[in-house]
N, C-alpha and C positions, 0 to 999 in steps of 0.2 A: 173748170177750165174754160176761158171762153171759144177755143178754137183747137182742133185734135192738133198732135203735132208727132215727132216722131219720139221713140223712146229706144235708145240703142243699149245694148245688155250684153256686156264681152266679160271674158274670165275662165278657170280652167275647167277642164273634161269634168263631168261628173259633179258638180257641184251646185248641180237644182237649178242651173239655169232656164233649161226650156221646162221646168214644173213652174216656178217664179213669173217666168213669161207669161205661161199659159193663164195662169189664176191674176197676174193683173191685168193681163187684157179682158178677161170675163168682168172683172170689177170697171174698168173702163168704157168699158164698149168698145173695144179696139180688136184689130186683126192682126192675128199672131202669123209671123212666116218664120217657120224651122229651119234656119239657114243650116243648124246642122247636121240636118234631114237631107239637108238638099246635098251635102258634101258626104255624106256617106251614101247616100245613092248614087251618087257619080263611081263612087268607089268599089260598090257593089255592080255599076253596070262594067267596070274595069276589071272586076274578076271573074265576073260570066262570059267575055270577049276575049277571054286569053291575056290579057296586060301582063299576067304576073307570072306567066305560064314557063320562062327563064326563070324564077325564084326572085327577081325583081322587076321593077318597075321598067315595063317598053314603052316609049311616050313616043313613040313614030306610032302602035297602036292604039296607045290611048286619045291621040287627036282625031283619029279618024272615028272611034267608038265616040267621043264627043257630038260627032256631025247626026248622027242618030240617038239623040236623046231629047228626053220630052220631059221633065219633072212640076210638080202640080200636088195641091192639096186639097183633099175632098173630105168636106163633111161627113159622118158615114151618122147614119141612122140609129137614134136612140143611145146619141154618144156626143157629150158636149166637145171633144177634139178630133183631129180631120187627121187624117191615116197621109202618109206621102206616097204616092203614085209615080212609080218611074214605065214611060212608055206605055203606060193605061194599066198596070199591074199595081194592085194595090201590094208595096214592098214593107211597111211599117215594122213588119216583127223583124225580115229576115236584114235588114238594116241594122237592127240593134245587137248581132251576133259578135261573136269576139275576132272571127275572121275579118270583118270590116273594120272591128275597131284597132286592130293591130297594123290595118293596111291608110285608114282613114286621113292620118298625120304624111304620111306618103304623097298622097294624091292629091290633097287638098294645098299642099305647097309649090304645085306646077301652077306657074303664070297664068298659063291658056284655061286652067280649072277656074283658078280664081277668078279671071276676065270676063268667062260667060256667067259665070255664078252672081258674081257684081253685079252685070247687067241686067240679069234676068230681078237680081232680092231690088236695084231701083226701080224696073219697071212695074212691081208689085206694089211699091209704096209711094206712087206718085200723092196720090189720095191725104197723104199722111192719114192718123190716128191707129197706126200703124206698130206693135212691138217689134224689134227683132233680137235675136239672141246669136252670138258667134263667138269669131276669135277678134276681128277688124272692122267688128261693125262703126267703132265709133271714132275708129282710127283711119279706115280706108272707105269702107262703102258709107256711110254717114258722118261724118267729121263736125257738121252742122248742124247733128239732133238736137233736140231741146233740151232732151235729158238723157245723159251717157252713166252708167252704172256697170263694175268693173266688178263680178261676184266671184268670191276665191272662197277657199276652207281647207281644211287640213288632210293631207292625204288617206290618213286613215279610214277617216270619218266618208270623205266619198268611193273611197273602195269600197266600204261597206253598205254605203248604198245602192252603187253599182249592184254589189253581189246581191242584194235583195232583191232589187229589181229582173235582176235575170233570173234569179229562185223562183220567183212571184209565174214569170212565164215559163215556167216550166222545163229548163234550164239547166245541165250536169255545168259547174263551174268552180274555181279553183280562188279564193280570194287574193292568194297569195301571188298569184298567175295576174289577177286583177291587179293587184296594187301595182304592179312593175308594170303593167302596160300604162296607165296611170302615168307613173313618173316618167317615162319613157314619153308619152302623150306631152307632156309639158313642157318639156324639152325639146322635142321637135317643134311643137309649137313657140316656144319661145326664141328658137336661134336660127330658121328657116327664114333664109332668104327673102322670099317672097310675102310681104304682110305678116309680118312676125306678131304674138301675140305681144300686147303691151299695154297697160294702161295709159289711155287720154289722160294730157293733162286735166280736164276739167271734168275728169270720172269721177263719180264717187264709190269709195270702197265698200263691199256689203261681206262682209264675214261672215258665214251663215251656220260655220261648223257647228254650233250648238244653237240655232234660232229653229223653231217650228215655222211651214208655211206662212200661219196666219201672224205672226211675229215680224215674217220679213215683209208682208204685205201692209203691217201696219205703220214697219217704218217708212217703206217708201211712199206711201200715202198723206205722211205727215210733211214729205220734202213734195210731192208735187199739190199737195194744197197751197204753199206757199210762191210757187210760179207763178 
């Protein structure tokens, strides 16, 4: 490629997104920002601050729990990806719990969440050579990336990765419990008001339900040799 550029990467919960991310920004040389790192730590500092402490969603205290927040990604040592840090607390693991993920489609569709999240995933990639992975990267917060890619797969297939994934960390969880937050996840994200998910017209589809890593990495490798 003669010059880095941006690569934006939308599509649904669970579906090897930020794994996809992560392995071709190694292959590139490029900097990964876990936008949906940063959207469930928001969501995780809304449940430590009482937000949810009625059984739903306070957004008179969740603007103010905004004003106090600091999110950031740190290399950690003897580990090729970078853990997410909310308020100087390294949160990586407790992020990926199902408490957050039940509440994450919640929070992430208030205006004001999205506004500073925006702000903050463009001020990261001024540089371009830059991935990012979301729900509206290529639709709201990068509309002009170079290369927009829209990764979906079939529900089954990423509940069960899910659940592996939580297995792996050590993890009491329910697949079936999984799968409905899942489709529930989809849902929200695709009929929320604010930045609904959707495919860019000029996405390309990547179906990955039955592709291995090094599979999806060879295909988009063979579309960006050709830019």
């Amino acid at each position: 490629m003669p010059q880095p550029f941006i690569i934006a990467i939308d599509g649904h919960s669970s579906c090897g997104k930020s794994t996809f991310a992560k392995l071709l920004a190694r292959k590139l040389g490029y900097i990964y920002i876990d936008t949906g790192a940063m959207y469930r730590a928001v969501t995780l500092h809304a449940l430590s601050t009482g937000c949810f402490e009625s059984g739903t969603l306070d957004t008179e205290k969740l603007q103010k729990a905004l004003t106090d927040l600091r999110i950031d990604f740190r290399k950690m040592a003897n580990s090729e990806s970078a853990h997410t840090f909310l308020n100087g607390e390294d949160v990586e693991t407790d992020i990926r719990g199902l408490e957050v993920s039940h509440r994450v489609s919640e929070v992430s569709a208030q205006k004001m969440v999205r506004e500073q999240m925006v702000e903050q995933q463009r001020a990261m990639s001024k540089q371009k050579g830059v991935i990012l992975d979301g729900r509206d990267i290529g639709t709201v917060v990068f509309p002009d990336a170079e290369l927009k890619l829209f990764m979906t797969a079939d529900a089954d297939v990423r509940a069960q990765r899910r659940y592996d994934e939580l297995v792996q960390k050590g993890m009491v969880v329910n697949f079936d419990e999984i799968k409905r937050n899942i489709l529930e996840r989809d849902h929200l994200d695709s009929t929320r008001e604010e930045s609904p998910l959707r495919k860019a017209d000029d996405a390309l589809v990547l179906d990955n339900s039955y592709m291995t890593p090094d599979e999806q990495l060879e295909w988009v490798m063979k579309i960006i040799d050709k830019l």
